[in-house]
NUNU-56284 format. One record per residue (C-alpha): residue number from 1; residue in one letter; x, y, z. Coordinates in Angstrom, 1 decimal. Last residue first. Layout:
[NUM, A, [X, Y, Z]]
...
END
This chain:
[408, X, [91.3, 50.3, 4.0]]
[407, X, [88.3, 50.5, 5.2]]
[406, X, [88.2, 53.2, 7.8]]
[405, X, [91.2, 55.2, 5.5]]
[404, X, [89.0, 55.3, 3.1]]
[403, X, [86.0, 56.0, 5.5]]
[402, X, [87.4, 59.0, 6.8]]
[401, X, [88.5, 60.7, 3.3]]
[400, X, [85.1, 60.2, 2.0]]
[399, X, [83.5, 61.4, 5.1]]
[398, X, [85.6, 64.9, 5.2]]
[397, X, [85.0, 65.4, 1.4]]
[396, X, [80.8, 65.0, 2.3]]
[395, X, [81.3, 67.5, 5.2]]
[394, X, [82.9, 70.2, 3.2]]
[393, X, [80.5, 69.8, 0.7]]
[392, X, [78.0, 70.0, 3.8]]
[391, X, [79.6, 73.6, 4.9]]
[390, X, [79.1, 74.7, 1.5]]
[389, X, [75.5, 73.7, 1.0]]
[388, X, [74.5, 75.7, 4.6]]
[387, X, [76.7, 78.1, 3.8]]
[386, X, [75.2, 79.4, 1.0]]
[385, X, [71.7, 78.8, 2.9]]
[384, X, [73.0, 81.6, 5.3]]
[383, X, [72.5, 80.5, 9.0]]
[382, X, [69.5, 82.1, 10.3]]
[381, X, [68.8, 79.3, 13.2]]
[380, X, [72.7, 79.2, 13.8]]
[379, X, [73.5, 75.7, 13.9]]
[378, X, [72.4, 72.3, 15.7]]
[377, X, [73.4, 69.7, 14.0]]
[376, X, [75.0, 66.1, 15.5]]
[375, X, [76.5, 63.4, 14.4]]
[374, X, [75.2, 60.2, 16.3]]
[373, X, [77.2, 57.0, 17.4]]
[372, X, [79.3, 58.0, 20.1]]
[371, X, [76.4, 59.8, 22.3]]
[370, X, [74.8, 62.4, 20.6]]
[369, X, [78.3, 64.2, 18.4]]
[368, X, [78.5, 67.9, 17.4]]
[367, X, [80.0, 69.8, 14.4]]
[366, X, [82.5, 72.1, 13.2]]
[365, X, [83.6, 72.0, 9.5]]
[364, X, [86.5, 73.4, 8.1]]
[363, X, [88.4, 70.2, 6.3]]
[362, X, [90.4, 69.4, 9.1]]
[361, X, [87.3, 70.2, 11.7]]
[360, X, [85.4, 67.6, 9.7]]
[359, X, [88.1, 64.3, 10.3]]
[358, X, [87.6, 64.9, 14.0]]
[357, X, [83.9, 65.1, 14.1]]
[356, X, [84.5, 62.1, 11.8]]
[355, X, [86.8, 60.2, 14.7]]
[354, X, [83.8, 61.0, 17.1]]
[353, X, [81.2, 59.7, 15.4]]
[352, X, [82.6, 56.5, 15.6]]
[351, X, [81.1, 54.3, 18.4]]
[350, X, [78.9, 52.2, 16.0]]
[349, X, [80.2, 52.4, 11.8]]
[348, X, [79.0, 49.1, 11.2]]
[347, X, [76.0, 49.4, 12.8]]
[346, X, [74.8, 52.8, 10.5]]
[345, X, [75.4, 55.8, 12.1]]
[344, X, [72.5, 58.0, 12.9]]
[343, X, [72.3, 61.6, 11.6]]
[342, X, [70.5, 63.7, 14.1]]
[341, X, [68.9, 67.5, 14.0]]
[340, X, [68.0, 69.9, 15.9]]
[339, X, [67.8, 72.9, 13.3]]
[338, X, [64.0, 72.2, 12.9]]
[337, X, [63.3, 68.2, 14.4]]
[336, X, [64.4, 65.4, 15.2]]
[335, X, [66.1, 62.3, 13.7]]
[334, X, [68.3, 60.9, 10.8]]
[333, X, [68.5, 57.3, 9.9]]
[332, X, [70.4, 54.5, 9.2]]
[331, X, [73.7, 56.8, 8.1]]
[330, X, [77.0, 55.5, 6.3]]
[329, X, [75.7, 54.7, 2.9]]
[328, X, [78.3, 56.3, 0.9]]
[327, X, [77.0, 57.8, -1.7]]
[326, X, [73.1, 57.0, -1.0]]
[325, X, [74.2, 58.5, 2.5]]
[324, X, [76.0, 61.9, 1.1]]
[323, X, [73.0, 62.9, -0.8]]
[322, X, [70.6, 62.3, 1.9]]
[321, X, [72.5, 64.3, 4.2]]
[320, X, [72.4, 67.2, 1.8]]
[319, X, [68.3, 66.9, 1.6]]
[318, X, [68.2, 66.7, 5.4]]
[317, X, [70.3, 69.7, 5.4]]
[316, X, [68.6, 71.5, 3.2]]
[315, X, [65.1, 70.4, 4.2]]
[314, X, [66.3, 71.7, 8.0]]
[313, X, [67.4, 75.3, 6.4]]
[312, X, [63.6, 75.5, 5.2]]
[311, X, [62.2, 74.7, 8.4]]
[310, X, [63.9, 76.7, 10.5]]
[309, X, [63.2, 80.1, 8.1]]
[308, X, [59.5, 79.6, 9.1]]
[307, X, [61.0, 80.6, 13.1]]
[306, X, [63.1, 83.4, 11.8]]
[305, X, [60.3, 85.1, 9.5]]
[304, X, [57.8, 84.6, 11.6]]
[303, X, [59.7, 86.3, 14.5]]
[302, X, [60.2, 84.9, 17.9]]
[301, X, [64.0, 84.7, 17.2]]
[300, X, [64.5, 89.2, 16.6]]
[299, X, [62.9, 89.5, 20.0]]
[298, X, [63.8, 86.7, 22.2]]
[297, X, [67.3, 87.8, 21.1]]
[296, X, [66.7, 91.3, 22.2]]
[295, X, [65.9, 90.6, 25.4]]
[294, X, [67.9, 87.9, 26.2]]
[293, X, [70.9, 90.2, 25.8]]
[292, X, [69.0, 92.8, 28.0]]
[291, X, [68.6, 89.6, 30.5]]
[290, X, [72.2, 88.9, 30.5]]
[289, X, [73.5, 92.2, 31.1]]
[288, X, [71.2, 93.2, 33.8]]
[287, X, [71.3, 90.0, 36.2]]
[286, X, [68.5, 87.8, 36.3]]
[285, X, [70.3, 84.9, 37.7]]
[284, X, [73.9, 86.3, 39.3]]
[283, X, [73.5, 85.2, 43.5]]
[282, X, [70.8, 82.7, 43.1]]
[281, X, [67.8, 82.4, 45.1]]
[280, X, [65.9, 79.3, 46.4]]
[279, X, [63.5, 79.0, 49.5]]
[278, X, [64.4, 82.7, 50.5]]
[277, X, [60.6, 84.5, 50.3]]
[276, X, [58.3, 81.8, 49.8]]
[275, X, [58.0, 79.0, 47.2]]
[274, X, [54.6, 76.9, 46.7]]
[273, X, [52.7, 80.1, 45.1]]
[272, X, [55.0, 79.1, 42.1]]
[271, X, [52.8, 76.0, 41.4]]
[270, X, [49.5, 78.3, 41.2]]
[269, X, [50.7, 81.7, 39.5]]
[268, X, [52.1, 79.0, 36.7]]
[267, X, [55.8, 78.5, 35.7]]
[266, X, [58.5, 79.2, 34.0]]
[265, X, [62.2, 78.4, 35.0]]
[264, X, [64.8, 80.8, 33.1]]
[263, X, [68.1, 80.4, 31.9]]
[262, X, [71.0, 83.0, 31.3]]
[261, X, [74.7, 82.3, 30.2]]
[260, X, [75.3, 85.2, 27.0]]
[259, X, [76.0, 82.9, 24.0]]
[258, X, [72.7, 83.8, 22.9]]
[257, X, [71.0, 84.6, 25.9]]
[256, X, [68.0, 82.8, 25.8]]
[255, X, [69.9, 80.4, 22.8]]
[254, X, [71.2, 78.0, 26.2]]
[253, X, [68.2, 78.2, 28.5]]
[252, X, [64.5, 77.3, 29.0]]
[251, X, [63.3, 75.6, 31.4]]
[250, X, [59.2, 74.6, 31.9]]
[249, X, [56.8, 74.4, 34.5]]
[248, X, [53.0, 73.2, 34.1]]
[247, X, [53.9, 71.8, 31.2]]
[246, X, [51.2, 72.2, 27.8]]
[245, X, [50.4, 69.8, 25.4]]
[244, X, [49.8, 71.0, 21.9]]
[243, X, [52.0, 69.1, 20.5]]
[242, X, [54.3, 71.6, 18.0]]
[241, X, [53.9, 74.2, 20.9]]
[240, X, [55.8, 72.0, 23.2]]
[239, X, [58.7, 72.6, 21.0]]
[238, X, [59.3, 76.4, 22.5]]
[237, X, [59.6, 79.5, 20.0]]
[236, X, [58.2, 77.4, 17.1]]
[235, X, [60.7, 76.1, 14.0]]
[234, X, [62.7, 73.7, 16.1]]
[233, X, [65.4, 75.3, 17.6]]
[232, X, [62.9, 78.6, 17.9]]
[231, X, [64.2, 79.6, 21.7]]
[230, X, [63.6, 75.8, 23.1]]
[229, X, [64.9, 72.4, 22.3]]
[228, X, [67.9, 72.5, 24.1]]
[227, X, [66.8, 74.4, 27.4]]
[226, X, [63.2, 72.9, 26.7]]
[225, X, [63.1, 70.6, 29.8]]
[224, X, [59.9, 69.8, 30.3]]
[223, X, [57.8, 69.2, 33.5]]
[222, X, [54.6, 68.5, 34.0]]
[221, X, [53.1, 68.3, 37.7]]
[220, X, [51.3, 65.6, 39.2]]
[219, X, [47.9, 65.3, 40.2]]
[218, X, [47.7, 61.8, 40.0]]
[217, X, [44.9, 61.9, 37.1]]
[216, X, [46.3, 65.2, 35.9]]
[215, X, [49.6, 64.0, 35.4]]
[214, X, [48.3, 60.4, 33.6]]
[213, X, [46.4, 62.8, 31.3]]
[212, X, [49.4, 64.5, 30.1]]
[211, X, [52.0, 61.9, 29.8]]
[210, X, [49.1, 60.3, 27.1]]
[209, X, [49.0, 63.7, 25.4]]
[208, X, [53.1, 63.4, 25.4]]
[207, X, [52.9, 60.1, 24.4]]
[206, X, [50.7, 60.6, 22.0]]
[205, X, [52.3, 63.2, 19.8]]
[204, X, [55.6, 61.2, 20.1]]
[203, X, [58.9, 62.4, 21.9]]
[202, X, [61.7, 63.5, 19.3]]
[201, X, [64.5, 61.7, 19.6]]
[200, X, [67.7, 63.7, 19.2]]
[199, X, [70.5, 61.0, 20.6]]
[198, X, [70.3, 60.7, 24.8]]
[197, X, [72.1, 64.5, 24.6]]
[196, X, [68.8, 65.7, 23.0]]
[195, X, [65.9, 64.3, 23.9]]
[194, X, [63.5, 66.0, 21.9]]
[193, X, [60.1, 67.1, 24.2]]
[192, X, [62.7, 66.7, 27.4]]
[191, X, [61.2, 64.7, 30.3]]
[190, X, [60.5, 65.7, 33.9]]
[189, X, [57.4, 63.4, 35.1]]
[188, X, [56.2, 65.1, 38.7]]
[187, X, [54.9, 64.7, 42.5]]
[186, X, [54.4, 60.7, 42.3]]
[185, X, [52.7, 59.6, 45.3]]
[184, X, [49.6, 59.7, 44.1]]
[183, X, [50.8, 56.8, 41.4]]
[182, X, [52.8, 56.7, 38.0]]
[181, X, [55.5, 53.7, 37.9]]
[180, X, [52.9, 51.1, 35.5]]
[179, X, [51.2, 53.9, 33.9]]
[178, X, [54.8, 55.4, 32.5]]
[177, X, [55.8, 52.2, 31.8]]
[176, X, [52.7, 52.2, 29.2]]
[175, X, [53.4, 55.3, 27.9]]
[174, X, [56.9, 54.1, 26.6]]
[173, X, [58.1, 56.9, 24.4]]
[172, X, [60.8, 57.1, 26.6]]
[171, X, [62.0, 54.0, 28.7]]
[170, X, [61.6, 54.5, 32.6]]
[169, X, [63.8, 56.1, 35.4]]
[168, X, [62.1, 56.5, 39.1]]
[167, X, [63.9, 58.9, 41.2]]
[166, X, [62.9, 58.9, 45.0]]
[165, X, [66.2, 59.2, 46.1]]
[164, X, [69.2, 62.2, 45.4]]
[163, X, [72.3, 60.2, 45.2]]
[162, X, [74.6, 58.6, 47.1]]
[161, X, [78.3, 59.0, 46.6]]
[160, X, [80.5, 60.7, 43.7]]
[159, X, [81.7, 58.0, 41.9]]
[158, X, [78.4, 57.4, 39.2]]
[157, X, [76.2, 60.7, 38.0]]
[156, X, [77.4, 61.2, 34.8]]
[155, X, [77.2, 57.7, 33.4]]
[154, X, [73.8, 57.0, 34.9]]
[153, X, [72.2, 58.6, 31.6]]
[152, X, [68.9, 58.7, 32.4]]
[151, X, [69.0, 62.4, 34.2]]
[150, X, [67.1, 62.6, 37.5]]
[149, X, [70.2, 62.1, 39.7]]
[148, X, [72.2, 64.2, 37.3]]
[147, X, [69.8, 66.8, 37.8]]
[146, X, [69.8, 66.6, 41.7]]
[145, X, [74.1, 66.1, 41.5]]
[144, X, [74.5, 69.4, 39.4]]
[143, X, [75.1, 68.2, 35.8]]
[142, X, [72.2, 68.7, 33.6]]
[141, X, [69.3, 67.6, 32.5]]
[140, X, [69.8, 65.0, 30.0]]
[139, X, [67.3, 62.2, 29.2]]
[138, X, [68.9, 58.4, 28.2]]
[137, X, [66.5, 56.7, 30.1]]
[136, X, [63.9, 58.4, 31.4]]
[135, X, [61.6, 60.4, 34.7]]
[134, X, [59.7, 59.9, 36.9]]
[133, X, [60.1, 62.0, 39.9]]
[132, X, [58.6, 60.5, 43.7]]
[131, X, [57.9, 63.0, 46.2]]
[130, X, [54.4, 63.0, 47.5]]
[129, X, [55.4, 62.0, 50.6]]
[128, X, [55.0, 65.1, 52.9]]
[127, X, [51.5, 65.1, 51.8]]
[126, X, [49.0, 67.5, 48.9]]
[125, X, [49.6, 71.2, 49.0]]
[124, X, [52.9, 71.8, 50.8]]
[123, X, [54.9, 68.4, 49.6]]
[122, X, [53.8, 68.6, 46.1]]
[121, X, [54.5, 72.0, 45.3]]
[120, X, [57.6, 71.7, 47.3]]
[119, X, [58.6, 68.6, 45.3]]
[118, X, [57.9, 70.3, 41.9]]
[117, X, [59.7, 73.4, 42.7]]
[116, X, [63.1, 71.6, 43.9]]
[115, X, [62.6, 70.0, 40.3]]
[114, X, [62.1, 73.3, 38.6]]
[113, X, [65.0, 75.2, 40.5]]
[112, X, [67.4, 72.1, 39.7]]
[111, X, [66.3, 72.4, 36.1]]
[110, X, [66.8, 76.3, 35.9]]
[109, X, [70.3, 75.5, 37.4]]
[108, X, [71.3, 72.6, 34.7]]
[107, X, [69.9, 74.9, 32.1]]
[106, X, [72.8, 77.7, 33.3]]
[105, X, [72.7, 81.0, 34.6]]
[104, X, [69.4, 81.8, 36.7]]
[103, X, [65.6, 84.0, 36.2]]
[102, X, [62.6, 82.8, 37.8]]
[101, X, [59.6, 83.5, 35.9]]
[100, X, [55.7, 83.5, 36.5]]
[99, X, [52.9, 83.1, 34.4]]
[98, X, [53.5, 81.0, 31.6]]
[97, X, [51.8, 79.8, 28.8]]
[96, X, [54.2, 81.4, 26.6]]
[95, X, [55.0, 84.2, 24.4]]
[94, X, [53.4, 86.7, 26.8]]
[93, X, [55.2, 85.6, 29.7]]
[92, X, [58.3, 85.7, 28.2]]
[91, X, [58.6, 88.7, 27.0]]
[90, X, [57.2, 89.7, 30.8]]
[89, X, [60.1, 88.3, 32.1]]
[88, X, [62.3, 89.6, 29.8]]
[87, X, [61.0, 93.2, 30.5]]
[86, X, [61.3, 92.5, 34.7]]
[85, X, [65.0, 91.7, 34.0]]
[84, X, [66.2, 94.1, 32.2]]
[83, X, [64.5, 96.9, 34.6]]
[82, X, [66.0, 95.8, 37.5]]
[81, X, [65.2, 93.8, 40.9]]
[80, X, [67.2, 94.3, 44.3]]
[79, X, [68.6, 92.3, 47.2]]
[78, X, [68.6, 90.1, 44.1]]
[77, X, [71.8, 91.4, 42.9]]
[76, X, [72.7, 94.7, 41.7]]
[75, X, [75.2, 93.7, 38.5]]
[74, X, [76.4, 95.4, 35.5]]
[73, X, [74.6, 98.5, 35.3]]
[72, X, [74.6, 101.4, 32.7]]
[71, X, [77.9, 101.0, 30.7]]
[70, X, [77.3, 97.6, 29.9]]
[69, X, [73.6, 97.8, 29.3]]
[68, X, [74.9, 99.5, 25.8]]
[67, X, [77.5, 97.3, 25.0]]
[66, X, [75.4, 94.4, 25.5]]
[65, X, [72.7, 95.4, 23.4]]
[64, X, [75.0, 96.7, 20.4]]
[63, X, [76.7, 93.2, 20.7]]
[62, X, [73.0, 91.3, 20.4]]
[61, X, [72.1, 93.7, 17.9]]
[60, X, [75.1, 93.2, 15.8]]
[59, X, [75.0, 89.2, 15.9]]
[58, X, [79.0, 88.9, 17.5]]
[57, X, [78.7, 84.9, 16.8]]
[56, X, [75.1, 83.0, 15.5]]
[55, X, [71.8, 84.0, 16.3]]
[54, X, [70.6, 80.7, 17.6]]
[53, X, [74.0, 80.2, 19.5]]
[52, X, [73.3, 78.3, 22.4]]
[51, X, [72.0, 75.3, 20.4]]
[50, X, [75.9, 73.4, 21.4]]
[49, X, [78.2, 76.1, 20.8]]
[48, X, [76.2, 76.7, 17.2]]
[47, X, [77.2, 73.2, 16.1]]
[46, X, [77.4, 73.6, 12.3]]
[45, X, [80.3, 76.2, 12.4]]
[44, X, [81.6, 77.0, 9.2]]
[43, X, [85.8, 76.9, 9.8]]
[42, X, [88.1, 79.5, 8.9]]
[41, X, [91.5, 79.1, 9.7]]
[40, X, [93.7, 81.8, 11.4]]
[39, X, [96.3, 80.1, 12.7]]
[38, X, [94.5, 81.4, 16.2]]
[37, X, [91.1, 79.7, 14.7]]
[36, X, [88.6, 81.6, 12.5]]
[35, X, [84.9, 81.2, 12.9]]
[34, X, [81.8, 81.4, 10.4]]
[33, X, [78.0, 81.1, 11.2]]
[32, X, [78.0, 84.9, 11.8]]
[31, X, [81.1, 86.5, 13.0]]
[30, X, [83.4, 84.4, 15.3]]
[29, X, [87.1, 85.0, 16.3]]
[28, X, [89.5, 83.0, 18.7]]
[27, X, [88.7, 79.2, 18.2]]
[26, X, [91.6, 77.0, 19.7]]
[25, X, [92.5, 74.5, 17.3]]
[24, X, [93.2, 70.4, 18.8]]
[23, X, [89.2, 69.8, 19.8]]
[22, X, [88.6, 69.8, 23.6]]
[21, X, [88.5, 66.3, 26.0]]
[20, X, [86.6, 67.6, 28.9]]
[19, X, [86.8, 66.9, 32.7]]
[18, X, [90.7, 67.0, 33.0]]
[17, X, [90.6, 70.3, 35.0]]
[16, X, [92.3, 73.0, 33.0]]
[15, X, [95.9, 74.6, 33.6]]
[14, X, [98.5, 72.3, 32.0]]
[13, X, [96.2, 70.2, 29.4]]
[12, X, [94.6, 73.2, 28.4]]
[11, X, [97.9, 74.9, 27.9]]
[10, X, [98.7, 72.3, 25.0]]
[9, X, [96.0, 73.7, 23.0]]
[8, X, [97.7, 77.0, 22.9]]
[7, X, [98.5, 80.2, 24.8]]
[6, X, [102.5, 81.5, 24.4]]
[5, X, [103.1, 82.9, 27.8]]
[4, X, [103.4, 86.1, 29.2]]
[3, X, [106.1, 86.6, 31.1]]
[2, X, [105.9, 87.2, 34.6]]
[1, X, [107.8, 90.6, 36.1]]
END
């Protein structure tokens, strides 16, 4: 008979694959904007499993949804369609410029579907070598080796071989090397609205009009790359409705499901002509328990009074943030936008956002890094307010303790 063994941090390092470097408490329980670790501390959790949790843990209609569709059907593959899945779709369709959906588990998966779409678009309607993807430095799209490839963060896709070609990487916000790379051979320009990972920069109002016209001219597609930005992170359903400039493909993932793992490519009637019966497919997207979960959370986020609640919860935090810098004067700047939201390190305090994420979770707060020199918020879009201000007390204690023992 095997014993069952005592589960802690240390069973990571026995069982896992070294590819992540977890936090020291193992989170068990989660209601709200709240979480309790296996000693049973409580921490207020400002990173919302990366944006995935727009709704925050165990929301009650999200659990009642799941429960529900989990004692009708589970999985039927795509051999077969469901109900679920054709309602999302059409929730989606109507909220959006969209047209058609293809359903999948991860961003990184919707992304690979959109950029395999792109080059078939380009490929059947105009010539065989209309295949060049610009795209920038310090984006994120995910980690297959085709989204790595077209990420601008060469980090993640060095020591593992030769990579996808005909990728083009140029500085973001830069129109002008955008006009300098951009040609008829160019079949697409992938960027994300707000970069995220690259350190929460919003793009710039002409920019993206300027990405626009230079797509049209070439007659290459749009692509963005909402999975981060998207599902009311920044105060509309998708951030490209801030601009007014709209993709002709665009993912969407993480808060879709809630915690649940669905993504979704969208897309015209015109570009998704350019796929055929088995030129992708996926064995789990679209399955019945993640798109009844998607369901209702597309539902209770694309609300007025969720999306106008963004913007209030993002003054409180930008006013907190404020507070603690003209105490302690440890941030240049912050960045982006609704409940995406980046507070730069000042120069002297490069590389070591890290060590405060560290220092926070002692005191009970959980929060996100950009690179090594950003902190990073991206909470539950209906987080209390209360919390809000106590969770930043927290935060303010956490920094004073860091950066006494950083000067001393």
């Amino acid at each position: 008979m095997v014993e069952n063994k005592i589960i802690n941090r240390n069973s990571y390092d026995q069982v896992m694959l070294p590819i992540y470097a977890p936090a020291d408490f193992i989170p068990v329980r989660g209601q709200g904007s709240r979480v309790w670790d296996q000693q049973g501390q409580e921490y207020i959790d400002f990173a919302g499993g990366i944006a995935v949790l727009a709704l925050g843990h165990c929301h009650p209609a999200l659990v009642n949804a799941l429960k529900q569709q989990s004692e009708k059907l589970w999985h039927i593959s795509n051999v077969f369609t469901n109900e679920p899945a054709l309602t999302l779709a059409q929730k989606l369709i109507d909220a959006t410029f969209a047209q058609k959906v293809f359903f999948a588990n991860s961003g990184a998966e919707a992304n690979e579907a959109a950029f395999k779409l792109a080059r078939r678009y380009a490929i059947t309607r105009h010539h065989p070598n209309k295949t060049k993807i610009i795209a920038f430095h310090q984006a994120f799209h995910g980690r297959t080796f085709f989204t790595v490839a077209v990420g601008g963060q060469p980090k993640y896709a060095e020591g593992f071989g030769p990579k996808p070609a005909d990728i083009v990487h140029v500085p973001f916000n830069d129109l002008a090397a955008v006009r300098a790379v951009i040609d008829d051979h160019t079949c697409a320009v992938v960027l994300e609205p707000i970069q995220g990972e690259g350190g929460i920069t919003p793009a710039t109002m002409a920019f993206l009009h300027g990405v626009r016209a230079l797509c049209d001219k070439h007659q290459a597609l749009l692509v963005f790359d909402e999975v981060q930005s998207g599902m009311g992170r920044t105060g509309k359903l998708y951030a490209y409705q801030h601009y007014g400039v709209q993709p002709d493909i665009l993912t969407t993932a993480k808060a879709l499901g809630g915690g649940f793992p669905i993504s979704a490519m969208l897309t015209t009637d015109t570009i998704s002509a350019a796929m055929e019966t088995g030129a992708h497919g996926t064995t789990y997207g679209g399955n019945p328990l993640a798109c009844t979960v998607g369901c209702v959370a597309l539902d209770i986020i694309n609300t007025p009074a969720v999306l106008m609640g963004v913007e209030k919860r993002y003054d409180i935090f930008i006013h907190a943030l404020e507070k603690i810098n003209q105490k302690y004067g440890i941030f240049h700047e912050f960045r982006g936008k609704g409940l995406l939201i980046g507070a730069v390190l000042k120069a002297e305090y490069q590389g070591k956002a890290r060590e405060i994420l560290q220092q926070a979770a002692k005191l009970g707060v959980m929060l996100l890094s950009a690179g090594d020199s950003i902190l990073r918020f991206t909470p539950s879009l209906i987080i209390p307010e209360d919390e809000i201000i106590e969770g930043m007390m927290r935060l303010e204690i956490a920094i004073s303790q860091w950066l006494s023992r950083y000067d001393s």
